[in-house]
C-alpha positions as CSV (number, residue, x, y, z in Angstrom):
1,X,117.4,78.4,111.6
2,X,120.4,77.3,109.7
3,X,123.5,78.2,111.1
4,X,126.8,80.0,109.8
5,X,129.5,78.0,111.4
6,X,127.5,74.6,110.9
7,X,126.4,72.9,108.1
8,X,124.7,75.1,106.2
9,X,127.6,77.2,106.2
10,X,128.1,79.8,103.1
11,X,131.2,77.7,101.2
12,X,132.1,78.0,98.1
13,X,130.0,75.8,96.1
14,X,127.2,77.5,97.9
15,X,127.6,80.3,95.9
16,X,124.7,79.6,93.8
17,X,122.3,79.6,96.5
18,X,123.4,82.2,98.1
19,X,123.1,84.2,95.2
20,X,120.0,83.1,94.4
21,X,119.0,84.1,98.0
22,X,120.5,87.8,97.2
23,X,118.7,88.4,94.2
24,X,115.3,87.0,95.8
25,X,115.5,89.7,98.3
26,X,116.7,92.4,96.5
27,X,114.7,91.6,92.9
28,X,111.6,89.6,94.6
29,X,110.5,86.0,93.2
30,X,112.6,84.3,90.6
31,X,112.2,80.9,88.9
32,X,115.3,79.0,88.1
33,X,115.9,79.9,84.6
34,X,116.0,83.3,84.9
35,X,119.2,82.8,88.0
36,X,120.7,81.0,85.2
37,X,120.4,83.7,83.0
38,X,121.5,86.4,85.9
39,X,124.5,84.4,86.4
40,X,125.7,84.3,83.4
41,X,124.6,88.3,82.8
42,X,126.5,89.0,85.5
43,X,130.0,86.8,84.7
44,X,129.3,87.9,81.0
45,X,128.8,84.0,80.0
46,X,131.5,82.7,82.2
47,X,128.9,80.3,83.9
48,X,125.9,79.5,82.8
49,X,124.6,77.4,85.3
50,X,122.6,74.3,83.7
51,X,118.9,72.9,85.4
52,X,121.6,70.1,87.1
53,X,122.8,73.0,88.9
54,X,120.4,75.3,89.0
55,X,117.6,73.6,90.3
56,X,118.8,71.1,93.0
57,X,120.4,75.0,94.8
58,X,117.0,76.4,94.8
59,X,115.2,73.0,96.5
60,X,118.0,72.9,98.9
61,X,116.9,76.4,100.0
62,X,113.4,75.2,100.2
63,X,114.1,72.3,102.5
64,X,116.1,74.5,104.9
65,X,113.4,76.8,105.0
66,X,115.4,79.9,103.2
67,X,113.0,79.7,100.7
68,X,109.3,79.0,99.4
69,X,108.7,77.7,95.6
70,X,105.2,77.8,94.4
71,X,103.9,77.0,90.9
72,X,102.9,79.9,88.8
73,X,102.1,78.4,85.5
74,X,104.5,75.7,84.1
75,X,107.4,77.7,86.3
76,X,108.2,77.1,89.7
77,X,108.4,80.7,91.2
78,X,110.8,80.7,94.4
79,X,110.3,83.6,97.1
80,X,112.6,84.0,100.1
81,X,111.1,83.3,103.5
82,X,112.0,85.4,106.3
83,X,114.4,82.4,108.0
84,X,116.4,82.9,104.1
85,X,116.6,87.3,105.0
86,X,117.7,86.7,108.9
87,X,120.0,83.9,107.2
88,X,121.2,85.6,104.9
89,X,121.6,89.4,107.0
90,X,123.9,87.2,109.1
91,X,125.9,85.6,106.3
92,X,126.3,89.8,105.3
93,X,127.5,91.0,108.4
94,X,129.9,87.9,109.1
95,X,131.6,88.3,105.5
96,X,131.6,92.4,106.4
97,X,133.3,91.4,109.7
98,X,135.7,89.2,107.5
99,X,136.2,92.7,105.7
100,X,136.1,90.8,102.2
101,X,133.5,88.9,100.7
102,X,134.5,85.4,101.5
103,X,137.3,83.0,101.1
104,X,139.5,83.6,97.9
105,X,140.2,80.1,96.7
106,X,142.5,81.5,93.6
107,X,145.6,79.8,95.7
108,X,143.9,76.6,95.9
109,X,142.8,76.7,92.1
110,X,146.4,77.9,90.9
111,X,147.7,74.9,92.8
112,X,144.9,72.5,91.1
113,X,146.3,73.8,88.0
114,X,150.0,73.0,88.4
115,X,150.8,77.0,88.4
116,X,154.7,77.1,89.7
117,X,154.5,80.9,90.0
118,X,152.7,82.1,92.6
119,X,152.9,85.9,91.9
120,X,152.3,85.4,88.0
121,X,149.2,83.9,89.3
122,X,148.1,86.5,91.8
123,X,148.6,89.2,89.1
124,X,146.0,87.6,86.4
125,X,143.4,86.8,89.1
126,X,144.2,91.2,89.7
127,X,144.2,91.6,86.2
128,X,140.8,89.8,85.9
129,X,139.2,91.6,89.0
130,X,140.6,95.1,87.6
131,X,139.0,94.2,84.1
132,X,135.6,93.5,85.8
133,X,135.7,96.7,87.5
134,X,136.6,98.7,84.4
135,X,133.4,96.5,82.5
136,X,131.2,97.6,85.7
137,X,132.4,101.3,85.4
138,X,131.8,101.2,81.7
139,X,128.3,100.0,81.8
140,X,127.1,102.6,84.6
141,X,127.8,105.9,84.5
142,X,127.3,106.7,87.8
143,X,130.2,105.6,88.7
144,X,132.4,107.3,87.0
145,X,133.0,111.1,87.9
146,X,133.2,112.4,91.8
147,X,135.3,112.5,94.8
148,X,133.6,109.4,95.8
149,X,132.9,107.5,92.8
150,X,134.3,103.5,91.7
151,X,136.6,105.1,88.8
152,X,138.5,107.6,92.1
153,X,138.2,105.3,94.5
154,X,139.8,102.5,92.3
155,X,142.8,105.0,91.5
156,X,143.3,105.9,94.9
157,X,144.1,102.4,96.1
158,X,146.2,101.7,93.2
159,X,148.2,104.4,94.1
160,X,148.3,103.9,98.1
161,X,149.1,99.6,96.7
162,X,152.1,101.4,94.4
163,X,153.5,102.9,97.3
164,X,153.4,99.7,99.4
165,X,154.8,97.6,96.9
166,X,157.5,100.6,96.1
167,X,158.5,100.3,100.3
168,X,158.8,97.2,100.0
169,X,161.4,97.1,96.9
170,X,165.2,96.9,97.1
171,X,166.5,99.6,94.6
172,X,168.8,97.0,92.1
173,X,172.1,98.9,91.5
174,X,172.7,98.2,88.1
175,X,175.7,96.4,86.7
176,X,179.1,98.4,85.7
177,X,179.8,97.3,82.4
178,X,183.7,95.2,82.3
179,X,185.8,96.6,80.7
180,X,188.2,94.3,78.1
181,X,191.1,93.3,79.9
C-alpha cells in the first residue's frame, strides 16, 4: 500500500488524482473526460484539465493499485480499488489531523509572481475563498437558513476574526491640525 509520508505522498500536483480518487468513491466509476468536466464544474472553468493531464493521473492510480480501469465501449471506465479507499481514508484523517485541508501554497505562488505585499496578497486569496463560499451558498439552499448552516457559520467566524484582528490594532491618535504661526 502506498504510503502518506513516502512517495506517493498527497502533494500538490497530486491534486488531480486525488480528486479523481474522491469522486470515484463518492460518485462510483468515472472515465477521464467526465473528471475533466467535474473539475472545471467545480472551479467554474478555472481548470479544465486537458487528456495530457487528465489521463496520465488516472494510469498513475492504476499502477499504484488505487485504482482499476476497464474498457466499457470506446471509454476507459476507472473504479477505485479498495488499496485507493484505505489510501485515501488515511490521506482524510491525516489532512483532518492537519485541521486544514492541505498545504496552502498561496505564499509560494505570490512570491512566484513578484507580489511585494504580503497582506495585499493574503486578502485576494480571502477574497477569492469568501466568493467561492458565497457561489456554494447561492447554488444550495440548504445552506443557507439555521443555527448551524454555511451562511451562520461563515458570519460567526468573520465576526470572532474581526475581533482578533481589532485586539490586535493600535488605536492611531489622529493628527492635531498646526495652526499658522
Amino acid at each position: 500500500m502506498p504510503r502518506i509520508g513516502g512517495p506517493h505522498s498527497p502533494r500538490p500536483g497530486r491534486v488531480l488524482g486525488l480528486y479523481a480518487l474522491a469522486v470515484m468513491d463518492r460518485d462510483g466509476p468515472i472515465y477521464g473526460y467526465s473528471l475533466a468536466e467535474r473539475i472545471a464544474g467545480r472551479t467554474e472553468g478555472g481548470w479544465r484539465p486537458g487528456p495530457g493531464a487528465v489521463y496520465p493521473a488516472l494510469g498513475g492510480l492504476v499502477r499504484r493499485g488505487l485504482a482499476r480501469a476497464a474498457r466499457k465501449g470506446r471509454r476507459r471506465i476507472y473504479r477505485i480499488t479498495p488499496t485507493g479507499r484505505t489510501f485515501l481514508r488515511r490521506v482524510r484523517r491525516e489532512w483532518a489531523g492537519l485541521g486544514r485541508s492541505g498545504p496552502d501554497l498561496g505564499m509560494l505562488w505570490s512570491e512566484i509572481a513578484g507580489e511585494s505585499d504580503v497582506g495585499r496578497h493574503l486578502l485576494r486569496h480571502l477574497q477569492r475563498h469568501l466568493d467561492g463560499i458565497v457561489t456554494f451558498v447561492e447554488r444550495d439552499p440548504a445552506t443557507r437558513t439555521g443555527a448551524g448552516s454555511l451562511a451562520s457559520q461563515l458570519s460567526a467566524e468573520l465576526r470572532a476574526t474581526e475581533l482578533r484582528l481589532s485586539a490586535l490594532s493600535v488605536p492611531v491618535r489622529p493628527r492635531r491640525a498646526r495652526r499658522p504661526s
